[in-house]
N, C-alpha and C positions, 0 to 999 in steps of 0.2 A: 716600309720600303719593300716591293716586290722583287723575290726570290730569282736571280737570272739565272736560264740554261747553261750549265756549262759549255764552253765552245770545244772541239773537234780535238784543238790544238790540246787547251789544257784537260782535255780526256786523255789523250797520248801521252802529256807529260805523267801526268798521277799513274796510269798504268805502265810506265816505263819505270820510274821511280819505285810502285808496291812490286812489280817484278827482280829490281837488280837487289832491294830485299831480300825478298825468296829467296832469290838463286845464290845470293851469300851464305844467306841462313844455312841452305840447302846444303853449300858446299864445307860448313863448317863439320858438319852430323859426319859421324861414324859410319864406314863402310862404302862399298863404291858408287858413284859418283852417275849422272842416270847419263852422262855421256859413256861411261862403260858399262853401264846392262844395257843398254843398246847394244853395243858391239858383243856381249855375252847372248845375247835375244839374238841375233842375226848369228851369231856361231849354233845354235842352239836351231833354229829355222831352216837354215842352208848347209849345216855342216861345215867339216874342218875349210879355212880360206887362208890365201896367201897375206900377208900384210897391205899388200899394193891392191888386192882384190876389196880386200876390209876399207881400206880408207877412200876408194872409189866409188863403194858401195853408201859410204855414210856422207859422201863428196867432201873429203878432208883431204888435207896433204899426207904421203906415205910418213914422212915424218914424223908429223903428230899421232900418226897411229899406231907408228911404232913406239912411239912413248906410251901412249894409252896399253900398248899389246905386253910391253915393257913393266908395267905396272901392274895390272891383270896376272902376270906371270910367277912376280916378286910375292902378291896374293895366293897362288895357289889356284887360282882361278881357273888357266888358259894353260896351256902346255905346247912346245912346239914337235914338230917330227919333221927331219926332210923331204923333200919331194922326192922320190925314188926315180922320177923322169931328171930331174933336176937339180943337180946335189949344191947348186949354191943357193935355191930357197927354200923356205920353209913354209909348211901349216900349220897354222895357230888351230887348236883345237881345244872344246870346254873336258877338264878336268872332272873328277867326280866331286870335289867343291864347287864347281861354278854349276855344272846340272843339280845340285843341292839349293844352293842360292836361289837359281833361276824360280824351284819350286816352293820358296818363301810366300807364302799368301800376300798376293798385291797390298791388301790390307797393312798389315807387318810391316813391308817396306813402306806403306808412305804414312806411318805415322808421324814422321816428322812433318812433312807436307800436310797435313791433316792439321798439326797444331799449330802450322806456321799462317795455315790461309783462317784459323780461328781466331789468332793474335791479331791479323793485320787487315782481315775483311768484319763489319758488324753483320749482325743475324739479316739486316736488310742486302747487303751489297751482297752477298754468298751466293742465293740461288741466282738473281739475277745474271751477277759473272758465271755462274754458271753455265748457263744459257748463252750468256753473249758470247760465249767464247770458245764455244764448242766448230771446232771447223767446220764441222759438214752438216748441222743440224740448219733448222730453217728453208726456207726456198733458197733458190741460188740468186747469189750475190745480194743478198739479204739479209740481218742478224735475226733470229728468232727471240719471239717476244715472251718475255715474263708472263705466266699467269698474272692476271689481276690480285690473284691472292695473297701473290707474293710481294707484293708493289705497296 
């Protein structure tokens, strides 16, 4: 019986499913959460920001970022100071723990991601997704292609 192409759909479904994986796996591991080094990377890029600046900036609601800023804080991570223009807001600013953190070698931080796409991709599907999934690689509006060697 010949082997059929998988269809578009059930590519979507399998890559929706090994992703909400990951991103459980991801969110069980120790330490903060890669929606908060982003917000630690953009304090760290742009300097001290308002919470409403932060969550505009990641296009969240002020809310959520305030819990995210809220968290961060409880860490040791972010620190606030008033606005001296403004005495009813505040700037979140990185701590000498979170410009610590920031400088953990990418490596370090994504070994959990490292063991998670070991666990749930085989030695074939790796480089491939690789590749395929790299936003900006290939020609535009086109996914670039595997080496043959890797196929």
């Amino acid at each position: 019986m010949p082997v059929r192409e998988p269809t578009t759909a059930l590519l979507a479904h399998e890559l929706r499913e090994t992703l909400g994986r990951l991103v459980r796996r991801l969110r069980a591991e120790p330490g903060p959460s890669s929606g908060r080094m982003v917000v630690l990377g953009r304090l760290d890029r742009e300097g001290p920001a308002s919470i409403s600046d932060l969550a505009a900036g990641e296009r969240m609601r002020p809310q959520s970022m305030a819990q995210t800023v809220h968290d961060l804080e409880s860490d040791g991570l972010v620190s606030r100071r008033p606005d001296p223009a403004d005495g009813r807001r505040a700037f979140i600013e990185l701590t000498t723990s979170g410009h610590e953190l920031l400088q953990t070698p990418p490596a370090q931080r994504e070994t959990c991601l490292t063991k998670a796409l070991e666990d749930e991709l085989d030695a074939n599907e790796r480089p491939a997704s690789c590749l395929r999934y790299r936003p900006n690689a290939g020609a535009p509006n086109r996914p670039p292609r595997a080496p043959a060697s890797w196929l």
